[in-house]
N, C-alpha and C positions, 0 to 999 in steps of 0.2 A: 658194318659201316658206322661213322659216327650220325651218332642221333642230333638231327636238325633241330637249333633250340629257338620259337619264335623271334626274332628281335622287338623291341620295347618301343610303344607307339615313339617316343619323344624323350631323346637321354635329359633334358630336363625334367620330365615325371619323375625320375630317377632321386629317391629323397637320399642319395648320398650323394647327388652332383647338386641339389638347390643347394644344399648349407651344410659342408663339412663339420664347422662347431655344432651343430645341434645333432647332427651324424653322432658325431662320439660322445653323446652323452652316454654317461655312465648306469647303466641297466643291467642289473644281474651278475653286476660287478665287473662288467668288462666294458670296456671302452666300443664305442663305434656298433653295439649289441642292439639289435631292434627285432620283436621276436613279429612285428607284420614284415618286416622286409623280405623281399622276396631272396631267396638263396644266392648265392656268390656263385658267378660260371665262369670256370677255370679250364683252359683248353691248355694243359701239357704237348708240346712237342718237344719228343725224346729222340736223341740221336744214338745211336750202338752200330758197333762193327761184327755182327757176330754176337754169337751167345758164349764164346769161351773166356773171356775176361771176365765179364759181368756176367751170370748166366742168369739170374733173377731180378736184374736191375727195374724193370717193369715193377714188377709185381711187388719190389720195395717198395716201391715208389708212390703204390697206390695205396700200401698198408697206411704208410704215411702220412696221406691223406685222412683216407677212414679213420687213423687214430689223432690226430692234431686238426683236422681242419671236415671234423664229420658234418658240417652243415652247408658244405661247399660243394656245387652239381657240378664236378668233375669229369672231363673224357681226356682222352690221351689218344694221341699220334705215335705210334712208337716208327719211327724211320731208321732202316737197317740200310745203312750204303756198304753193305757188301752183299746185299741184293743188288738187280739188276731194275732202272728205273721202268715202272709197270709193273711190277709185281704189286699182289696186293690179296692180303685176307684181315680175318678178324682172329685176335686173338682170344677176343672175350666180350664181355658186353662194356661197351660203351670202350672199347681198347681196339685199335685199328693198327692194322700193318701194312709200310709201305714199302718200296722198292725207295732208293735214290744215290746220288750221285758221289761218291768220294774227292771230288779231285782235291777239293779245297775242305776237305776233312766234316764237320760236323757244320761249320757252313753253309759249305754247296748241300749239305743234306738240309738244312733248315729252310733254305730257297727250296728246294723239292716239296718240302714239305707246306710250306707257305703256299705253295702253286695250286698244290692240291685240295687245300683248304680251301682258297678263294674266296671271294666276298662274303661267304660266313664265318671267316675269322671276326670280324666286327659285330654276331651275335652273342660275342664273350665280354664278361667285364676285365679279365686278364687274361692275358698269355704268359703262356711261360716255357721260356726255354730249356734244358735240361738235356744233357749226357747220361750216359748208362755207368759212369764214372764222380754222379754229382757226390758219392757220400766215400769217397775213398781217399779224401785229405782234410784229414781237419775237420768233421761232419757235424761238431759238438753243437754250431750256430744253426743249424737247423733244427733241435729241437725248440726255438725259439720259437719258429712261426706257427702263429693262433689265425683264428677269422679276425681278431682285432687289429692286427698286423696288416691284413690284406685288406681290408674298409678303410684302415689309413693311410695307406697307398695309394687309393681313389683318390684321397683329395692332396696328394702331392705332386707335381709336375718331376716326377723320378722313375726308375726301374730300381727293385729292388733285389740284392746279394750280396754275396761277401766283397767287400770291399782289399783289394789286394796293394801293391803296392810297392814302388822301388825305392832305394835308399836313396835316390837323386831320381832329377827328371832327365828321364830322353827326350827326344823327336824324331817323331814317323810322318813323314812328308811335310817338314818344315811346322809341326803341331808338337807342342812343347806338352808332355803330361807325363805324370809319377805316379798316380793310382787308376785303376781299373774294376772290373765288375769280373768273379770269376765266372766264366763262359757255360759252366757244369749246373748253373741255377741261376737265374736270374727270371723275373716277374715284371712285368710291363705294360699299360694300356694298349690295347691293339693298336690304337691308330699312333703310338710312338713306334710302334714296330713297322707300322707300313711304313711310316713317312721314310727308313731307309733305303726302303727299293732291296735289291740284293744286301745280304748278308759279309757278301766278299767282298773286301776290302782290298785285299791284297791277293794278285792271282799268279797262274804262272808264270804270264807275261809280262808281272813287274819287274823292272831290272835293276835287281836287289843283287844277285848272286853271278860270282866270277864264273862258277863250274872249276876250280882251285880249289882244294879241297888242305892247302896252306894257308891261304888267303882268299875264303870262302866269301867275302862281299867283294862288289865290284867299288874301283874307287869314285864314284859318282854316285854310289847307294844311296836311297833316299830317307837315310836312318841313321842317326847320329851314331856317335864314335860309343860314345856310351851305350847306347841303343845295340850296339854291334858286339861288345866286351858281354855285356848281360847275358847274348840270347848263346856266345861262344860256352861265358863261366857255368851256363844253367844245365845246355844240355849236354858238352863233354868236359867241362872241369872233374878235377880229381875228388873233390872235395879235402882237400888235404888243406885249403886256408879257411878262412873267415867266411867265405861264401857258400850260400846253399847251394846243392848241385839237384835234379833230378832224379825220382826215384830208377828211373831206367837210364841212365846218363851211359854216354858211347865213347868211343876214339872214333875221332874223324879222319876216315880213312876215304878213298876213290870210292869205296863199296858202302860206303855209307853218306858220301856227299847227298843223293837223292834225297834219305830218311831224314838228312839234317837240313835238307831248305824245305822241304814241307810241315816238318813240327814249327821250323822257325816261323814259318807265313802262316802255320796257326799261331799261332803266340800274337804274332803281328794283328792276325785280322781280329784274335781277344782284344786287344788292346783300343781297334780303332774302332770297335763297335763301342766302347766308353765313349771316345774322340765322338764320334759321331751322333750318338744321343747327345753329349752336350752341348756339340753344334747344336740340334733340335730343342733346346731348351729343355733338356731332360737330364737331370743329374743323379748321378749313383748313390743310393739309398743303404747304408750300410746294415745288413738285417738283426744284428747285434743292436746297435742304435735304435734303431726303430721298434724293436720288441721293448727297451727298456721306457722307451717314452709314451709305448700304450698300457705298460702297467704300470707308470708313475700316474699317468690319467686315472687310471680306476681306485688309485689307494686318495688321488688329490683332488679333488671335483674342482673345476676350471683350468687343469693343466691340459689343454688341449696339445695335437698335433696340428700347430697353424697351417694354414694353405700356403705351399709355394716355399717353408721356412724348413730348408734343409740345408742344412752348415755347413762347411767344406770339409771336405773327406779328412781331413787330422781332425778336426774337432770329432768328427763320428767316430772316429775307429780310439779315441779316447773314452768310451764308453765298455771297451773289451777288458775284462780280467786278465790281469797280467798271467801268463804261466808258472805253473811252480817249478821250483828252481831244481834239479837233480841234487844228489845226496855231494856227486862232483862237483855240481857246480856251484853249490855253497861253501864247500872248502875249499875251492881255490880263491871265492869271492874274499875268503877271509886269511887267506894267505898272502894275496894280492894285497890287502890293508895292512899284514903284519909289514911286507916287505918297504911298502910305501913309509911306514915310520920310526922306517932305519937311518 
C-alpha cells in the first residue's frame, strides 16, 4: 500500500510557500535548490488498460524519476480500468495497484483513483496525472524536467505539460479555447486538482452524438462546427491533406460509431480539464518554457520565475525548437521559392 506521508504542521512553515524569490535562489547552480529543504512528495496517478500496449509503462516511469528528479519522495497509483473496481495489490514498494472504472476512459479511472486516495491526496506537494502512454508522442519535453522545474511550479498558480494546440479556437459548451494540457502528463497542486470534483467533463449522457454514423453529432451538439471537423479530420481523416490524422485513425462505419464517440469524449474531457483549471485560476504551464526559465535563473542571478507571471500559451510554446526540416522537405522549400520568381 502506499506509505502514509505525515502532513506539514502549517503550509506556511513551508519556506517554498513564504517567498518564492528567495525559493529560487540560485545554490549549486540550480534554481529553487535548498539542500535543508525538505524533499518534494510527488503522488503519480497512472492510468493503463492492460499491460499489452504499454507493458512497462510503470516501471518507465519511475526510472525516470530516479534518474531526473532523484531527490523527489515519489509513490505511484498505477490504476488498470480493465481491472474490475476493488481489485487491489502492490506491485512493489511504494507502487500500488488498483481496480477502476473505464467508461469514460482514463478519466473515470483518475476519479477511482482520486477516491481511493482520499484526504491524503493533500499530504503531497504535487500530483500528477499520467497514462501508461505519457512517452509515446513526442516524449523529447520530458527530458526537460529537473526538481528545479517542479519548486517552480510551487510558486505558479498553473499545472504543468505539454501545451497542445489547434490551428483556430473551438467551443465546448459555448467555452471558446485553442490550446490545451496533453492529458498523458501533467503536474498540479492537489488542491487545483480537488477544487474539480470529477474528472469527467463530458459523459455518456451528454448529447453530443446522433448514433449516425454519416452524420455522427447531433444538430444541437454542444461543440462547435470546428470542434466537430477536428475530432472527424483527427480520428478518421485519410491523411491525404494538410491535416494531421491519428496514429490509429479508422473509417467510420456502424461498427465503429461506438469506438468513435468515446475516443471523441475523451479528447473532449482532455480539453475541458484545461477549460476548467482555468476557470480555477489555474493556467497551463508549458514544460518546455518552464525548463528554459529555470536554467536562465541559474546562468542570470535575479531572473526569477515571478509568482502568478505565466504568459499565454503562444508566448510559451514560442520557447520550443523549431523541428528539423526533412531532406524533402527542404527541397520543395526551395523549389517552392524557384517557382515563385518565375
Amino acid at each position: 500500500m502506499l506509505a502514509f506521508i505525515p502532513p506539514r504542521e502549517d503550509i506556511e512553515k513551508d519556506p517554498f510557500a513564504l517567498d518564492r524569490k528567495k525559493a529560487l535562489t540560485l545554490e549549486n547552480g540550480a534554481p529553487g535548490f535548498d539542500m535543508h529543504a525538505p524533499p518534494l512528495r510527488v503522488l503519480t496517478l497512472l492510468v493503463r488498460h492492460g499491460t499489452q500496449k504499454y507493458p512497462t509503462a510503470w516501471q518507465d516511469l519511475r526510472a525516470m524519476f530516479a534518474h531526473q528528479l532523484p531527490d523527489v519522495a515519489h509513490r505511484m497509483l498505477v490504476i488498470d480500468n480493465s481491472l474490475p473496481v476493488g481489485h487491489g495489490s502492490d506491485l512493489d514498494r511504494e507502487v500500488e495497484l488498483i481496480g477502476a472504472s473505464n467508461v469514460d476512459w482514463e478519466f473515470s479511472a483518475w476519479d477511482c483513483g482520486i477516491n481511493h486516495i482520499g484526504a491524503k491526496l493533500h499530504d503531497y506537494d504535487l500530483v500528477h496525472l499520467a497514462t501508461s502512454a505519457f512517452a509515446a508522442s513526442t516524449p523529447d519535453h520530458l527530458k526537460l524536467i529537473d526538481g528545479g522545474s517542479l519548486r517552480s511550479l510551487l510558486g505558479l498558480q498553473g499545472a504543468l505539460g505539454r501545451v497542445d494546440f489547434h490551428d483556430e479556437a473551438i467551443s465546448i459548451f459555448g467555452i471558446a479555447s485553442q490550446a490545451w494540457l496533453r492529458s498523458s502528463f501533467i503536474l498540479m497542486r492537489p488542491r487545483q486538482l480537488s477544487s474539480l470534483g470529477s474528472l469527467v467533463s463530458v459523459g455518456r449522457n451528454t448529447p453530443i452524438f446522433s448514433g449516425n454514423p454519416q452524420q455522427p453529432f447531433r444538430e444541437d451538439a454542444p461543440i462547435s462546427q470546428g470542434c466537430q471537423r477536428f475530432l472527424l479530420r483527427w480520428l478518421t481523416g485519410d491523411g491525404g491533406s494538410k491535416w494531421t490524422v491519428w496514429h490509429s485513425r479508422f473509417d467510420l462505419t456502424p461498427e465503429t460509431l461506438p469506438f468513435f464517440e468515446s475516443k471523441a469524449r475523451a479528447i473532449l474531457n482532455e480539453q475541458m480539464l484545461t477549460n476548467r483549471l482555468l476557470a480555477n485560476g489555474c493556467a497551463p504551464v508549458d514544460m518546455t518554457w518552464l525548463a528554459l526559465k529555470v536554467r536562465a535563473a541559474s546562468t542570470e542571478p535575479g531572473n526569477y520565475v515571478p509568482d502568478r507571471d505565466i504568459p499565454d500559451w503562444r508566448v510559451q510554446i514560442t520557447s520550443r525548437a523549431r523541428p528539423k526540416r526533412t531532406l524533402t522537405q527542404k527541397l520543395r522549400r526551395q523549389w517552392l521559392k524557384l517557382m515563385s520568381r518565375q
